[in-house]
Legacy VTK file of the C-alpha trace (Angstrom):
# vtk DataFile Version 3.0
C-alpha trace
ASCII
DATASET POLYDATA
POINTS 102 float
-7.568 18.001 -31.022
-5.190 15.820 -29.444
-4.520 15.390 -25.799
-1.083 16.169 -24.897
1.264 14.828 -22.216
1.865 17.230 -18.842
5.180 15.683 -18.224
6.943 15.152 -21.871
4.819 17.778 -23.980
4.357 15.360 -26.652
0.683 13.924 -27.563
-0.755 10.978 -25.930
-0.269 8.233 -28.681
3.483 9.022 -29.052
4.274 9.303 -25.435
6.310 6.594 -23.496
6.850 8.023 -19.936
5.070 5.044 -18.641
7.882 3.281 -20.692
10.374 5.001 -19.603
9.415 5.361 -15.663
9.147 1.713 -16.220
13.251 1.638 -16.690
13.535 3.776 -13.900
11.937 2.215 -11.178
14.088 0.115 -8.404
12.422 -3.026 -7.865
12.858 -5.023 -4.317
11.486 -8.433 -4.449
12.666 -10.017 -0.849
11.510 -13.353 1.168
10.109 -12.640 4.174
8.820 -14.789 7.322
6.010 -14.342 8.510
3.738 -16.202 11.542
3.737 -19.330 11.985
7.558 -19.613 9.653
5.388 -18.908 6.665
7.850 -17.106 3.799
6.037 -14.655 1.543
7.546 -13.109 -1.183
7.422 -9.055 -0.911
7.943 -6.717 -4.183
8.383 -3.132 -3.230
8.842 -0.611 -5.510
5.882 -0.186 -7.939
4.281 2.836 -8.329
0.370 2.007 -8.340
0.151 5.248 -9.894
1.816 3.800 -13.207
1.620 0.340 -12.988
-1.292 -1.603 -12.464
-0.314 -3.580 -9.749
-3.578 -5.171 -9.332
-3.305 -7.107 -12.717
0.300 -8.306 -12.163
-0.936 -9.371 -8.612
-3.771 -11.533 -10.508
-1.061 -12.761 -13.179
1.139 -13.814 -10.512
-1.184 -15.753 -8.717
-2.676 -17.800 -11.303
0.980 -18.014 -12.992
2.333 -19.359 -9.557
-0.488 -20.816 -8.145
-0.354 -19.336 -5.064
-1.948 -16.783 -3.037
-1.649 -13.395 -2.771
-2.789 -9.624 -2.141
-1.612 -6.387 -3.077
-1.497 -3.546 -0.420
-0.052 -0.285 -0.201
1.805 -0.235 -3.067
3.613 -3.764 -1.708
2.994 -7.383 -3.355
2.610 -10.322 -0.949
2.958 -13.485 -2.884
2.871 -16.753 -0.237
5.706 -18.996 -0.581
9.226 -18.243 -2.178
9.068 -17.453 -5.783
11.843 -14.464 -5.931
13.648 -15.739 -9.042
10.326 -16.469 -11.338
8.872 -12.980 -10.459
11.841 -11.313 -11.293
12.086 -13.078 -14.611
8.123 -11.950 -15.158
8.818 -7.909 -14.175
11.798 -8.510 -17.050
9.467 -9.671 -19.611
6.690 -7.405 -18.371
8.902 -4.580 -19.524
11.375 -3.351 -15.988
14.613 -3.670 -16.385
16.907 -6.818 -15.212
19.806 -4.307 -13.817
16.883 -2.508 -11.559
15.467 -5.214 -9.931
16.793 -6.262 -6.422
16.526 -10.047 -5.415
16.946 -10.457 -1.977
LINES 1 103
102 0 1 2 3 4 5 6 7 8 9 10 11 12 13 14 15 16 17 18 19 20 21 22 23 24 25 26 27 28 29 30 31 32 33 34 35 36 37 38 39 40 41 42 43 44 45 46 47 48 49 50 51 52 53 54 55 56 57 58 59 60 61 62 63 64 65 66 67 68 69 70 71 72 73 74 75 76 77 78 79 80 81 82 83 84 85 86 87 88 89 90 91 92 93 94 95 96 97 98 99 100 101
């Protein structure tokens, strides 16, 4: 018997609210100083509930080469790299008009 979806009604293999929450999310990726005049760069709006944020956080960091952590529900990237992760949440799926560069 299939397993069907609380929130659209439809069964599990033909469901896309992941897809669509995807498109509705606001994204904030910012620069931010920290101690010392380090700059970090801080994405908001991902819903660890959804999204993995744990994998993108590894993808980043080995895409960037930089360091990084993910903590609740923020990404802290070190350095600036606001223009490359917003082209990465495009191709990972977001949309361009919902993501935030500040």
């Amino acid at each position: 018997m299939a397993v069907i979806c609380k929130k659209c009604g439809l069964p599990d293999d033909l469901c896309a609210c992941g897809e669509l929450d995807k498109e509705d999310t606001r994204i904030v990726v910012r620069l931010e100083t920290r101690r010392f005049s380090k700059t970090t760069t801080m994405i908001e709006g991902l819903d660890p509930k959804i999204n993995d944020i744990h994998t993108i956080v590894k993808e980043l960091k080995s895409r960037l080469a930089c360091g990084g952590t993910a903590k609740d529900g923020f990404i802290l990237l070190q350095g600036d790299h606001r223009d490359i992760v917003k082209n990465y949440l495009v191709v990972k799926g977001f949309n361009e008009s919902s993501i935030e560069v500040m």
